[in-house]
N, C-alpha and C positions, 0 to 999 in steps of 0.2 A: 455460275461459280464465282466466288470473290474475286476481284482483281488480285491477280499477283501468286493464288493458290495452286498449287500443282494439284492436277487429276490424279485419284490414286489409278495404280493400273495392278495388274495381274496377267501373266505370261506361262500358257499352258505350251510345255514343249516337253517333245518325245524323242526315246533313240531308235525310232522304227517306225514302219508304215502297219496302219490296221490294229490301231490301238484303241481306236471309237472317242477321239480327241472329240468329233460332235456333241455324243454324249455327254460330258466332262463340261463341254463350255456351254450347252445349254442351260445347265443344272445350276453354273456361277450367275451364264447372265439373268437369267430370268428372278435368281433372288436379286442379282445389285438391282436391275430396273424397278422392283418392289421398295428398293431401301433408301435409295438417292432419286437425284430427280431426274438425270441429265447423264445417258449413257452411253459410251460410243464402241465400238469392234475396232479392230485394226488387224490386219495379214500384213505381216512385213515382207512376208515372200509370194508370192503366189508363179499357177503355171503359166508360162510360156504357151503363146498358140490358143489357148481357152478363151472363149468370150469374157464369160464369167465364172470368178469361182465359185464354185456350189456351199461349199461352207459358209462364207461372207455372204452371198446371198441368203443363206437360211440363219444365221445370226443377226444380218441386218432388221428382218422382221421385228427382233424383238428387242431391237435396241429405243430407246429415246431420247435420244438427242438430235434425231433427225436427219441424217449427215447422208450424202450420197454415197451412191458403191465408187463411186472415182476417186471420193474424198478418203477413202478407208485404205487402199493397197498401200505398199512399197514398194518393191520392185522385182525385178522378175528370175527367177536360178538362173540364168544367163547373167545376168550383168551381175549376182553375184560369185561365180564362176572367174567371168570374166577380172573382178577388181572388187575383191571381199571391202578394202576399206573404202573407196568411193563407193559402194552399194550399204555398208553402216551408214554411213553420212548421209546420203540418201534416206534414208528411212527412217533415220533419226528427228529429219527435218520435217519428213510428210505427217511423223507420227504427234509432233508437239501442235501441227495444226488443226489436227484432232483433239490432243488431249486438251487446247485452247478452251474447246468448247463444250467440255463436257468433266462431270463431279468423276466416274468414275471409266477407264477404258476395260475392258477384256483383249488381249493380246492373243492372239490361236498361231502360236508356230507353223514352220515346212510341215510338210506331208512327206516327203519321199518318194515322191510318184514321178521325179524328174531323174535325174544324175546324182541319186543319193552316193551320199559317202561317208567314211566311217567319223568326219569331222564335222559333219552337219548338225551334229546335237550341240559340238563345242561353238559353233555360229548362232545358234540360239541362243545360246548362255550370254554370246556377244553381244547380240542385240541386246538380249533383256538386261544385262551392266548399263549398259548405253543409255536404253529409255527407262532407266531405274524401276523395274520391277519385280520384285518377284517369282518364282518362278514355283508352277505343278506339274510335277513331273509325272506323264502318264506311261505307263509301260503295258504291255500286253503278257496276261497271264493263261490268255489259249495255250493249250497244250502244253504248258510247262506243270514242273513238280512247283510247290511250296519252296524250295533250294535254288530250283535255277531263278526264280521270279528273284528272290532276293539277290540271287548273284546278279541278274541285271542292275537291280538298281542301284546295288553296290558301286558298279562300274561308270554308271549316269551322276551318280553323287558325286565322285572325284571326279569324274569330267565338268561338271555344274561348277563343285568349289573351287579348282584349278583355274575359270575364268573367272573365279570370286562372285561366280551367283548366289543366290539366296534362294536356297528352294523352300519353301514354304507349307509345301503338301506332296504328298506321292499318293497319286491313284491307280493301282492293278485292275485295269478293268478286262471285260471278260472270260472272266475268270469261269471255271467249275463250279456249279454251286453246291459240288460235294464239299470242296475245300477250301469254301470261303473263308469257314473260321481259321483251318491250319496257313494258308498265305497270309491274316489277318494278325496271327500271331505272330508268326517268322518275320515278318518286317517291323514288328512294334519295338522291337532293341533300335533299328538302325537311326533313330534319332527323330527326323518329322512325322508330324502326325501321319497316319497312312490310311488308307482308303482301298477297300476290296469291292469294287463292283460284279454280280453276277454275266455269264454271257447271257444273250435275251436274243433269241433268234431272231425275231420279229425285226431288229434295228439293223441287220443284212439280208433280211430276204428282200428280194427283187419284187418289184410291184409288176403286173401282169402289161401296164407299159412298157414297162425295160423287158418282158420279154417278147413283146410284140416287135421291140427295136431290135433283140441281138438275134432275132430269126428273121428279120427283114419281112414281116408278116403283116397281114392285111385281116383286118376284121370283117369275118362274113356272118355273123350272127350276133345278137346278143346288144348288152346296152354299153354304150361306150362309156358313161358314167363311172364304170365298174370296173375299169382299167385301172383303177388306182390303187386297188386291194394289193394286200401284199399274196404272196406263192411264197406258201407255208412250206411247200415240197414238190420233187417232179416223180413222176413216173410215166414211166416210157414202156405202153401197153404192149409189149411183144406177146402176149399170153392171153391166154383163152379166154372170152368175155367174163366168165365167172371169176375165173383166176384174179381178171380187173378187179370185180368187184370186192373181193377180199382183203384188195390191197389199198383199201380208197383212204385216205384218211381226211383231216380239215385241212380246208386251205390249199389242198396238192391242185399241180395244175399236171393234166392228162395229156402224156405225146403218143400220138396215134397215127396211121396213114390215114389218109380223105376216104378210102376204100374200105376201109374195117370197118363196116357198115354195124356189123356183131357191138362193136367195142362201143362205136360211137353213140347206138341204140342204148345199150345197157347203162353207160356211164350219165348220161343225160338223163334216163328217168332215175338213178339212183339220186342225180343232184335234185329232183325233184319230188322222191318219196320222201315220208319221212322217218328217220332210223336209220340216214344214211347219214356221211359227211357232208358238209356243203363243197362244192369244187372253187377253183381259183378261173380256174379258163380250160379250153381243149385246144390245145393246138394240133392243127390238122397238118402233118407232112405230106412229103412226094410232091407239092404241087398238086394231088390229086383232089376235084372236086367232088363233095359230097353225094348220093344217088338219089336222083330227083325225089322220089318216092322219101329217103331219110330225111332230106332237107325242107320237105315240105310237112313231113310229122314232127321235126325239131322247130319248126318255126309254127305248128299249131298250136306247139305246148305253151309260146309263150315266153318261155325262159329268159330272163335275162340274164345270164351267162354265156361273158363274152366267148366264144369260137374262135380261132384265128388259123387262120391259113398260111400256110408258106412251101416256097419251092422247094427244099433243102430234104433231102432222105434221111434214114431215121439216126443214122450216126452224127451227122453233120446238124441237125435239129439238138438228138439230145446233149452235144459238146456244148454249140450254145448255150444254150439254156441252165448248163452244169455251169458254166463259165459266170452268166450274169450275177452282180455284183447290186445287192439294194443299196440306195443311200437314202441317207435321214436328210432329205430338204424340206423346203420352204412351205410346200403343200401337200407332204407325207405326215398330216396333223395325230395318225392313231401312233407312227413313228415317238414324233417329238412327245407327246403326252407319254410316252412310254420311258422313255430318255428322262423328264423331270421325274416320273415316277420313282424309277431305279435312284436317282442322285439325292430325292429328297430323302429314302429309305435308308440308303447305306453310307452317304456324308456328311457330315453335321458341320453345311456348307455355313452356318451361322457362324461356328466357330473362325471358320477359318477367313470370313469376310472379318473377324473381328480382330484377325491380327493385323487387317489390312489397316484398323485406324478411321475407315469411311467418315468424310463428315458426316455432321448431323443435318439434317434436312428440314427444310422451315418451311417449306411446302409440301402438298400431296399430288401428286401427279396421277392422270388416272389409272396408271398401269401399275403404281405404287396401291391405288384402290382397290382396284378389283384382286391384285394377289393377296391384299389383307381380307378381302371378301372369303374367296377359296382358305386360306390357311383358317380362318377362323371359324368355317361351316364344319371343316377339317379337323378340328382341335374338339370337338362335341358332334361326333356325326349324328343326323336325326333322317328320319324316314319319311320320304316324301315318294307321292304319286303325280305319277303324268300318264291323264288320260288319253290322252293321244297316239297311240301305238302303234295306229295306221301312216304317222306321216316322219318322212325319213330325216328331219331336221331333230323330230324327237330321238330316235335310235340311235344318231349320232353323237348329240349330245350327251343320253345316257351312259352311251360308250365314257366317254370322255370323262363326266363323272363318277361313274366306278373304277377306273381306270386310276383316276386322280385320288381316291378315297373321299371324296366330299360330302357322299349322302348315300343311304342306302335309298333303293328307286324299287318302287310298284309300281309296272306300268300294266293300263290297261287294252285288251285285245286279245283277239284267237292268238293261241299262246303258239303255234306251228308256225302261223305264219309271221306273227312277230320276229319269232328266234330265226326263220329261213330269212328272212327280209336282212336282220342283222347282219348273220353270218354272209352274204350278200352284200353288204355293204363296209365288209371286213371290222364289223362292232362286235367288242366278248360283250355279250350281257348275261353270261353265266350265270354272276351274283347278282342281277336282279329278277324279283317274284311277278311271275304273269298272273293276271286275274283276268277272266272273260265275265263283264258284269250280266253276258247271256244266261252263261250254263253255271253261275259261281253259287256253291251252296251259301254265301251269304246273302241271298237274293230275297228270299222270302222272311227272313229277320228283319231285313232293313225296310222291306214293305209296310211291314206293321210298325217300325217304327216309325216311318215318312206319314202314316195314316194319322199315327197319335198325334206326328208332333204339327199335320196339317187339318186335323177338325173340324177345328174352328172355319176352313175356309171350305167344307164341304168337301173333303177329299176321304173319297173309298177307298177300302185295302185291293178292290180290281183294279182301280187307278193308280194305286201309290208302287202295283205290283209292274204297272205299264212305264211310270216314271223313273222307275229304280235301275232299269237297264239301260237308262242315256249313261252313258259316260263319264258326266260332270254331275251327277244326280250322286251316281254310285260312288265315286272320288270324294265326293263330300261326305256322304255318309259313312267311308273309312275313316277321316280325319274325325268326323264328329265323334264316333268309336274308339279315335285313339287309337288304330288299326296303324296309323299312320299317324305324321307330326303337323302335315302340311301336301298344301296340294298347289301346280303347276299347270295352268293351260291356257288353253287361246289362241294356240299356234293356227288351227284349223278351226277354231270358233271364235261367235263372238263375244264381246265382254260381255252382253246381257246375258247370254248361254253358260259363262264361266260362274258369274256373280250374284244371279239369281238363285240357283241353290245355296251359295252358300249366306244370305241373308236369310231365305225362310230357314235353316237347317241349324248352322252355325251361331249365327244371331251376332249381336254386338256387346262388345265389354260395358261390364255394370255402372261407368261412369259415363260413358260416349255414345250418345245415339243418331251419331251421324258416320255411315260407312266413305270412306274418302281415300285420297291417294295420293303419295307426293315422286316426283322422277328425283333419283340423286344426280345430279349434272356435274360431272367432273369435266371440269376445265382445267386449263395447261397446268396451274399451278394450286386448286386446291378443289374441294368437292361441294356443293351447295346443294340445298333439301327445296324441291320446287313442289308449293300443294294450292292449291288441289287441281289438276291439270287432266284429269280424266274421268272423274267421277257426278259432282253436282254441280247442275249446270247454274245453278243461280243461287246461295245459298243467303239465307238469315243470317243475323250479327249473331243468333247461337249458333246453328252451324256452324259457321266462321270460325268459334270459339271453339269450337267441339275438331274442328281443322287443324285447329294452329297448334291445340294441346297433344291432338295422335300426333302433326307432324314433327312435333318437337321430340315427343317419346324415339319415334320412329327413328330421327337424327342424332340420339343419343345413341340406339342400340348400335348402328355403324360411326361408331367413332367421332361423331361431328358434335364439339359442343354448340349444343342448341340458343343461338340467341335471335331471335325472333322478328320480325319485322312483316305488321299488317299495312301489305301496302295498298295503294291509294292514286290518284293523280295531284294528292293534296297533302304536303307534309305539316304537321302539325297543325295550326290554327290557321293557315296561309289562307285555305278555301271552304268552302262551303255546298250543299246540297244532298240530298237523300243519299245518294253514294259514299259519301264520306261520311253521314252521319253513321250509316251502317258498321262503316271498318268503326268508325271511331266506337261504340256500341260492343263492337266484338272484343277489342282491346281489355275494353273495363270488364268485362268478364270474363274472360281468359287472365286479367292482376287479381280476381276475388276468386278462383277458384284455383287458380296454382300460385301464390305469392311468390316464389321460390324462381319463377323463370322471367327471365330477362324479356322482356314485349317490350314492342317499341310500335304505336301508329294512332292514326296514318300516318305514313309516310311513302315517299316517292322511291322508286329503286335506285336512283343513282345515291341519294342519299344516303341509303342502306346501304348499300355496298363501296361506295366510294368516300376514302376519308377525308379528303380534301372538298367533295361538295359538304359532308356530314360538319366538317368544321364550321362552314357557314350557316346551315340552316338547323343542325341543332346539335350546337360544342358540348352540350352537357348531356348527351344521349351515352349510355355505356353500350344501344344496341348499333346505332347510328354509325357508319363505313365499317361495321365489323358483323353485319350480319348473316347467320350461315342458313338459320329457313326464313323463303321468303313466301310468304299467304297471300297471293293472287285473290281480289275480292270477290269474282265468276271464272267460271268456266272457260268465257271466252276469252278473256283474259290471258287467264293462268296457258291454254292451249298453246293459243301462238305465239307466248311469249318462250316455253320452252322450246319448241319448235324453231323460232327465229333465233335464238342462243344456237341449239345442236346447229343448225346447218350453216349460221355466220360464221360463227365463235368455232367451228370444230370440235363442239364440248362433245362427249360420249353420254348419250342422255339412259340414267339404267331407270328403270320403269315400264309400266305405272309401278309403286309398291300398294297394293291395297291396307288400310290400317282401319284400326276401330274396331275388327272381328272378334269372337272370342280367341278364334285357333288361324292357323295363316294358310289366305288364300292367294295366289299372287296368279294377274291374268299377262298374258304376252299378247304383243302385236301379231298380225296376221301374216307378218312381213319380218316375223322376227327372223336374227341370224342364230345360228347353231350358237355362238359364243353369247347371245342375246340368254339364252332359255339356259346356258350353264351359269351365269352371272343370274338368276330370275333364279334358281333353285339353291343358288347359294346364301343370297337373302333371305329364301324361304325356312331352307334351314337356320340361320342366325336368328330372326323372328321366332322359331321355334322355341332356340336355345333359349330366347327372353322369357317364354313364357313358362315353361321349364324351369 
């Protein structure tokens, strides 16, 4: 941030507890870290006696500017209690050394979960006079009419302007989604803009850890991975095994005694036929353990469905359990994806960052990348498959994808166990279509077409009937069909398994007959197009050419104006030998087939990218310390030169992207991360849109 420039900030504060404040500021932050470069959180208040707060920790995640959890608090309802204006002072102080370092803060008010009082909304107000912000007023429209909702806020408004705050937005969140439009309209007289979010069950139910904690219970079956799913619902089996089954629904988690041998029998193979609901957990009361003979047919089946045990009889169980409370932290990711969902739907948070003023931003940050990635897949969704429907980084991430709206997904696999697996791993994949390339009536169309379009190379329609049911065979031949826009894999295969169908299949665009790839490497401050780094291992001065033209394309499609640099260990005329003669070779035909694009080589990388070596070694380069792709002259090269950037530099390296195909095929590492394969299909969709 400029010397001297004040952080804008923004102060979400409520006159109650249980308003889903989380919600609300995930929604701000996640757009300001897309929009500026440098973001920071702040709690002026936090609890008393807690290690840590669960909010600030699941906000710090997605801040950047870097700042520690020590660096973010204020002070504690005690010492505000104790001496309201020494605890302002306080906080005023801790909060300017935040705002020091960062374009823009998110402010998250009290909770009320300490010594609330009926003047604690008017100490929010204080503060946010204090650290000049703004203020969102969030209210809780659970179980009110459209009337009392507005009478709250009525009453939080004059309490705001009475300490001369500035409220800026009112959010009802949730709300009824009967009555979203009638609270939508009863508050649009009262003046700020206003905001009706729906209730969303999912952002309080208790994950099957919190209820393993509030029954003090021990896990005797099942995969512990699977703790983390949310309990959609309880039911407490007093009732006759069938009675159970009637009542089963998704997600519920089943309280049972260890003894109801009936219950436990029937409930366990219902979560495992199918036509039933998937379960959340069974928690087994009394202390009583399971009968050998049960416990050793529950554990033939397999199930991963976690079991849990506890001492506590069946009243003392299900108060528990009625009692647990879910929160939306740090690593509740189907939560918070759900949280941005709602916000980006129902507030038109752009507006409301726009009264904020934000500067403008001269750099790109990668988390400012990758959300222009996702809003942009977003803005034109296209249909992409992922063949990999056996492996749980892909189910997750699809979750997460339709969840987000970014792409519609084919994925492929036995369609039972896909969705049991899902639901399993607490992922709707509702909306997206299963295809099994075994039993799929498009199996025997695509044969005869794999036979025409492989001939030439001696392939039978008995072969091309054998090769059609791989995975990445069949995924290409949707895409080729247009069945689909684009295809996604790798997770569980290799690149030659991803990329070989689709060369024989797909083929290469009518100007480019070298298939190639480049990684986008966002770095702290802006994003750079690295090619070719996983494709040819040694290419010709036309390959080369044929490189630098897709990776140029490629770095247009995502936002990066393309100016070019083949580099070299030889800037300009400096050096000499077969290496340089090549780049140099690739250069002049890469100027005679696109006049239009900015090339610059050989040239050395520091040169390229750095303007003060570029001043010395060539002033009069327009590509020379301003270059955004850089052309690696081999493989070996290009590899570990992206490699040694991601793990020195901290760059987020996204890639490979494959380019030069007709249609988009894009392979992942073996080792990718869930957020790796949702950035991989966001591309792929964008790539799509180009072709499109």
């Amino acid at each position: 941030m400029p010397e001297g420039e004040a952080a804008t900030a923004i102060y979400i504060a409520s006159p109650e507890g249980d308003t889903g404040k989380s919600t609300i500021a995930l929604g701000i932050l996640h757009r300001l870290a897309a929009t500026v470069p440098k973001v920071g959180v702040f709690r002026p208040i936090t609890r008393l006696g807690e290690d840590r707060d669960y909010i600030l920790e699941l906000l710090l995640a997605g801040t950047t500017a870097g700042l520690p959890y020590e660096d973010c608090v204020g002070v504690s309802y005690q010492q505000v209690h104790e001496d309201p204006d020494a605890a302002i002072a306080e906080i005023v102080d801790r909060y300017h050394r935040v705002a020091d370092q960062c374009d823009a803060v998110l402010i998250v008010g009290s909770d009320y979960t300490d010594i609330a009082t009926p003047s604690e909304l008017s100490m929010n107000a204080r503060i946010a006079v204090n650290l000049g912000a703004p203020v969102v007023l969030a209210v809780k429209a659970a179980d009110r009419t459209p009337d009392e909702v507005v009478h709250v806020v009525e009453v939080c408004l004059a309490e705001l302007a009475g300490q001369h705050a500035h409220t800026s937005a009112v959010v009802a969140n949730r709300c009824d989604p009967a009555q979203l439009t009638a609270v939508s309209e009863a508050l649009r007289p009262l003046g700020p803009p206003a905001y009706v979010l729906p209730e969303e069950p999912l952002l309080v139910a208790p994950s099957v850890a919190e209820l393993q904690k509030a029954v003090d219970g021990t896990v005797v079956a099942g995969d512990p991975a699977l703790l983390s799913r949310e309990a959609l619902g309880v039911l407490v089996a007093g009732m006759t095994a069938e009675h159970v089954l009637e009542r089963l629904t998704e997600g519920v988690a089943v309280v049972t005694p260890g003894d109801r041998s009936d219950v436990v029998l029937a409930v366990v193979s219902a979560h495992a036929a199918e036509g039933f609901p998937s379960l959340s957990t069974i928690i087994l009361n009394g202390g009583l353990d399971l009968h050998p003979a049960i416990a050793k047919l529950v554990d033939g089946l397999g199930l991963k469905l976690p079991i849990i045990a506890t001492p506590y009889g069946t009243f003392e169980t299900a108060s528990r359990v009625a009692s647990a409370r879910g929160r939306v932290t740090s690593t509740s990711q189907r939560k918070i994806d759900t949280a941005l969902q709602i916000m980006e739907r129902h507030v038109d948070i752009d507006d409301l960052l726009a009264r904020l003023r934000l500067p403008i931003p001269e750099v790109t940050t990668p988390q400012m990348f990758t959300y222009q990635l996702l809003d942009r897949a977003r803005a034109d969704r296209k249909r992409i498959v992922l063949p990999e429907g056996d492996d749980d980084r892909i189910l997750k991430a699809a979750g997460r994808l339709l969840r987000r709206g970014v792409a519609d997904l084919t994925i492929l696999g036995e369609e039972n166990q896909i969705r049991s697996r899902g639901a399993e791993l607490g992922v709707d994949l509702s909306a997206a279509t299963v295809l099994d390339p075994r039993t799929s009536d498009l199996c025997e169309a695509f044969a005869q077409q794999y036979a025409e379009l492989r001939k030439h190379k001696g392939i039978t329609l008995d072969q091309a009937r054998e090769i059609i049911v791989d995975v990445s065979y069949f995924g290409t031949m949707l895409v080729h069909n247009d069945m689909v826009d684009g295809m996604v894999s790798g997770a569980a295969h290799t690149t030659a398994h991803t990329v070989r169908p689709a060369f024989e299949i797909i083929k290469t665009l009518p100007d480019v007959s070298t298939v190639s790839s480049i990684f986008l490497m966002c770095l702290e401050d802006r994003v750079l197009a690295y090619g070719d780094c996983a494709i040819v291992p040694d290419p010709t001065a036309e390959q080369l050419a044929d490189i630098a033209i897709s990776s140029a394309r490629t770095a247009a499609q995502f936002g990066i104006e393309p100016r070019v640099a083949m580099l070299s260990y030889s800037t300009g005329t400096s050096g000499t030998g077969a290496d340089v003669e090549k780049v140099k070779a690739a250069t002049d035909l890469v100027r005679e087939r696109d006049k239009t694009l900015l090339v610059e080589g050989p040239i050395q990388y520091d040169a390229a990218v750095e303007p003060s070596v570029a001043k010395t070694k060539m002033p009069d380069s327009e590509v020379a310390g301003r270059a955004t792709v850089l052309i690696f002259p081999d493989l070996n090269t290009g590899n570990n030169t992206y490699k040694a950037v991601q793990r020195s530099a901290g760059a987020i390296a996204i890639g490979p992207v494959l380019q030069g195909l007709n249609k988009p095929v894009n392979d992942l590492s073996r080792g990718a991360l869930v957020e790796d394969i949702v950035n991989t299909v966001a591309i792929t969709a964008i790539q799509a849109q180009g072709r499109s």
